[in-house]
N, C-alpha and C positions, 0 to 999 in steps of 0.2 A: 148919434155918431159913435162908429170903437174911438174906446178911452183905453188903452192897455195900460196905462198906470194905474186909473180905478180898477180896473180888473184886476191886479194883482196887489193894490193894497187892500182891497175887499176880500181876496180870497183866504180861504181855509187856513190853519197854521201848516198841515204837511203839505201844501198846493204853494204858501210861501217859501217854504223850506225850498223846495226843490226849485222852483223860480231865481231863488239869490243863487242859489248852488249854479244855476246853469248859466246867470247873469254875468257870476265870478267865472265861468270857464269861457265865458267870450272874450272878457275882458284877457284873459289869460290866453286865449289865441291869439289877440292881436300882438301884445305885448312881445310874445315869441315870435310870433311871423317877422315885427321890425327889430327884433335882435338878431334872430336867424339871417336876415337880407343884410344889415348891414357887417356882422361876422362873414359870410360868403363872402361879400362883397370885399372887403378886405382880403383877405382868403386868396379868394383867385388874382386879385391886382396884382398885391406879393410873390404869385406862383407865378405867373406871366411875366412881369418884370425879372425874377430868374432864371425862369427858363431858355428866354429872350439871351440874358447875360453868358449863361451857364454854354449856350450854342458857342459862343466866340471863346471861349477855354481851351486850351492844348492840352494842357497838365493839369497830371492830378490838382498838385500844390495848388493853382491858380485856381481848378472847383471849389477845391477844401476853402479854400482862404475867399472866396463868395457866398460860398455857404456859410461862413462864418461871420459875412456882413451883411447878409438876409437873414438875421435869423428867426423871421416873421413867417417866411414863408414856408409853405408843409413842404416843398422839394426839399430844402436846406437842411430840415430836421433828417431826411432820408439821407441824405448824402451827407453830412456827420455822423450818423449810426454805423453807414457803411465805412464811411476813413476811420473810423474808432477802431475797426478791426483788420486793419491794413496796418503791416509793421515789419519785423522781425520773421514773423510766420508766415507763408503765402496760404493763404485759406483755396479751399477749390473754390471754382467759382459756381458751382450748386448751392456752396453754405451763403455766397453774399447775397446771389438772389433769391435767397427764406430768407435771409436778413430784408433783404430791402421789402420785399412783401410782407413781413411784421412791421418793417414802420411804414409803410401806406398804410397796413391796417389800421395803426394807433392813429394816424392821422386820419382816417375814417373816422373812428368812433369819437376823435376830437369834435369836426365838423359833425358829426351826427346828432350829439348833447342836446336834449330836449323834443329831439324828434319821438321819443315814446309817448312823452306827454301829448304831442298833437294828435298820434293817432288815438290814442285813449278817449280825446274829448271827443274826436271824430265819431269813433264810433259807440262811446256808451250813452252821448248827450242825449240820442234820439230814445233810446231805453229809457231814460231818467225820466224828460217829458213824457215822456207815455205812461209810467208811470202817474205824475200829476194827471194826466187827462182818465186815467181811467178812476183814481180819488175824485178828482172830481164829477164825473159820471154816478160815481157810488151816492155823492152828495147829494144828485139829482133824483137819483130816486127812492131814495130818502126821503126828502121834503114832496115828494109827488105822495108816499106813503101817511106823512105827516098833514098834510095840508089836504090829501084825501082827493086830490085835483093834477091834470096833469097841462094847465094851462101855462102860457109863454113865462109869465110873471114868476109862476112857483119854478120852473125849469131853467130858466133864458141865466140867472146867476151861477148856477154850480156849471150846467152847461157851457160860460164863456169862461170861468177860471180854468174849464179843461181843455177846452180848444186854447186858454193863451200860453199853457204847460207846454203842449206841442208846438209851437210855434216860437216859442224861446228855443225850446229843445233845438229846432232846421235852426235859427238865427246863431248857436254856438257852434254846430257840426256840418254846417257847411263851410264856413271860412276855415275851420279847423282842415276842412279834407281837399281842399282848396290848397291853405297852406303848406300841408303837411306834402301835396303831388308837387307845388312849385318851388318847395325847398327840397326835398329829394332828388327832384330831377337836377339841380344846380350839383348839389352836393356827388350824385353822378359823373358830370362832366368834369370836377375837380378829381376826381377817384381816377376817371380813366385817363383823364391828362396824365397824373401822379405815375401812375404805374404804369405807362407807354414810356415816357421820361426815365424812370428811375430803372428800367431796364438799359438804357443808354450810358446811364451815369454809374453802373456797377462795369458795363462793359470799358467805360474809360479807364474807371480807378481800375480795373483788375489789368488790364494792357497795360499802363504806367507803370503798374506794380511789378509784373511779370519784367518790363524792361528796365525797371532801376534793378532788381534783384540779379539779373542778368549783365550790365554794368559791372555789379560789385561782384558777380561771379560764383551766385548763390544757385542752385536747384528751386525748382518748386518739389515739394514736401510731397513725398506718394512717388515720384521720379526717378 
């Protein structure tokens, strides 16, 4: 019967080496996948329950002052970058939407943290195993040299410590490429909520702005 444990406490030391390496990089895809799912997971709840709130707002004041009692959610961090630069000055409103689209960004690469690591394991794991399986190949015909014989007995061990190099290798770089397409894609739909929204929310504060400035009897700047 396969024993993959005897097959890899038996094998080679560079056929072990590469086994724990790839053994630690499953473990280290999962570990990420349920940190990635439950971050989203938070993530979007925060973004949703604001953006939900943020619809029922008239006034700037009244965004600002949600945004400042969300401040979990990636909307809120956008729409504080943007009131930070509403004041005094009336900005055009070309500068605040590259403002709001630098913090979607930031909040992109917030949500993104760790996604290199996935695809990494995704795609070097099956290189690394193949590596072990072709040491181990070398191993086998070796001892076919050595033993002067190329029967199951002298072949069948170097032969299975290479086929279990490969087969660790698929066992780390599929959940990896797995995880890495079902966290992207989440991380996606938070991106494009983000930045459909925060186009909305520059067009607010910049009308509020435009009418309290106009109240006190100011210009916009270029005017």
């Amino acid at each position: 019967a396969l024993d993959p444990i005897h097959l890899m406490l038996d094998a080679s030391g560079p056929v072990q080496i590469v086994l724990w390496l790839l053994i630690a990089a499953a473990i280290i895809v999962w570990v990420i996948w349920i940190a990635k799912w439950l971050q989203l997971q938070r993530l979007l709840g925060a973004q949703l329950k604001f953006e939900r709130e943020a619809a029922r707002t008239s006034t700037a004041t009244d965004l600002l002052a949600l945004a400042d009692a969300h401040r979990s959610a990636p909307g809120a961090h956008v729409v504080r970058v943007i009131g930070s630069r509403l004041g005094d000055h009336a900005l055009p409103h070309e500068f605040l939407i590259a403002l709001s689209r630098r913090a979607v960004a930031a909040e992109e690469q917030r949500a993104t943290a760790l996604m290199p690591t996935l695809s990494s394991i995704a795609s070097a794991s099956p290189f690394i195993g193949l590596f072990g399986t072709v040491w181990g190949i070398m191993q086998a015909f070796l001892r076919i040299g050595v033993e002067k014989s190329a029967s199951l007995p002298v072949v069948a061990p170097a032969i299975g410590e290479a086929l279990i190099a490969t087969a660790i290798g698929l066992v780390a770089a599929i959940p990896a490429l797995v995880a890495y397409n079902f966290v992207d894609r989440r991380i996606g739909d938070l991106t494009e909520s983000l930045s459909a929204s925060a186009d909305v929310w520059v067009a607010q504060l910049y009308a509020n702005e435009m009418m309290d400035r106009a109240r006190r009897g100011l210009r916009p700047e270029g005017t």
